[in-house]
N, C-alpha and C positions, 0 to 999 in steps of 0.2 A: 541543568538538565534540559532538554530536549525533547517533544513530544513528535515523532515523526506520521506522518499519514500518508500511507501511498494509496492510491486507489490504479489496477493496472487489470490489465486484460486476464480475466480468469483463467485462459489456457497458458500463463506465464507462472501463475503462481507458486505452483509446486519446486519449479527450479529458480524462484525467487528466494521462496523457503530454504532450499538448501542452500544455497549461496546465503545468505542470512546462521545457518546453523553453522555454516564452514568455517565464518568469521567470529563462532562466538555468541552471535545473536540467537535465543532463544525465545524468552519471553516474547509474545503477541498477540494483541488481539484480530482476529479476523473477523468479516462481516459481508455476505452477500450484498452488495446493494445494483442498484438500475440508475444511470444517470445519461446527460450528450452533456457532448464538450460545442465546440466553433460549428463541427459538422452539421448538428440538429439530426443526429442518427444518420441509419443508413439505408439504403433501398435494397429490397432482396425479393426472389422471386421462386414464385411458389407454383408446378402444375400452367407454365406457360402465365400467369400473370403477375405484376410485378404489386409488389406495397411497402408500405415506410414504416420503419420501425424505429420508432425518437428516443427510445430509452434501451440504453445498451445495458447489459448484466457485464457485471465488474466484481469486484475483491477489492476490498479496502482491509488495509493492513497499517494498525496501530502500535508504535514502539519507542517507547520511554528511554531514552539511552544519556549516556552522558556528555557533555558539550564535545571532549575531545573524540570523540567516535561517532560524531554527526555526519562527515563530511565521506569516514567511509563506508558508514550503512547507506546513504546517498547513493553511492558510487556503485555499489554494490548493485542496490534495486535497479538502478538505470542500465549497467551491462546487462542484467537478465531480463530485466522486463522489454527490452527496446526491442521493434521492428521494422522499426523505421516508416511506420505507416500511422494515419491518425487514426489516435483511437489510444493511443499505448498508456495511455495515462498523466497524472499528476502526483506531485511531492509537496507535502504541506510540510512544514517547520514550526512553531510553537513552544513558544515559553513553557517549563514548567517550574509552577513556582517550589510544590514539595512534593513528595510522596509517603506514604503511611501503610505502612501492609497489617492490615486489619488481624491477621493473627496473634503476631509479637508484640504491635505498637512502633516498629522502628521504622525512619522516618530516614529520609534523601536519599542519597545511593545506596546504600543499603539495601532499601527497601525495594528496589527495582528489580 
């Protein structure tokens, strides 16, 4: 199993989601967060003056899936999330070693 973590442009998310539900994927944790990538934010201007804005608002999006179905919830997030401009995000991959759904007790896939 596989712990996947996209974090991508919040105005992407909703049709990340559905391409995610289309394939199956349901299960996820979402999470507003603020971060910069290489850029260090971006400049934007407000009333004629301009200012810097270093921590951009994002969506990080958490999903436990199985090895063989890594490569296409990947595939997936990156056709919808892309726009070809920086800023559009990152994909993190991660070991998981089990899972346990606090209800039942049952443990690995299953449990996901």
């Amino acid at each position: 199993m596989k712990l996947i973590i996209a974090i991508i442009r919040q105005e992407k998310f909703e049709q990340v989601k559905k391409a995610l539900e289309d394939i199956g994927v349901i299960p996820m944790t979402v999470t507003t967060v603020v971060g910069r990538g290489e850029q260090k934010g971006i400049s934007l201007q407000y009333r004629g003056r301009s200012f810097s804005v270093d921590l951009i608002p994002k969506v990080k999006i958490e999903i436990v899936v199985e090895d063989e179905r890594v490569e296409k919830v990947i595939n997936t997030i990156i056709k919808h999330a892309w726009t070809g401009k920086p800023g559009d995000g990152k994909i993190f991959i991660l070991p998981v070693e089990d899972v346990i759904r606090i209800r039942t007790g049952e443990r690995g896939v299953k449990a996901i």
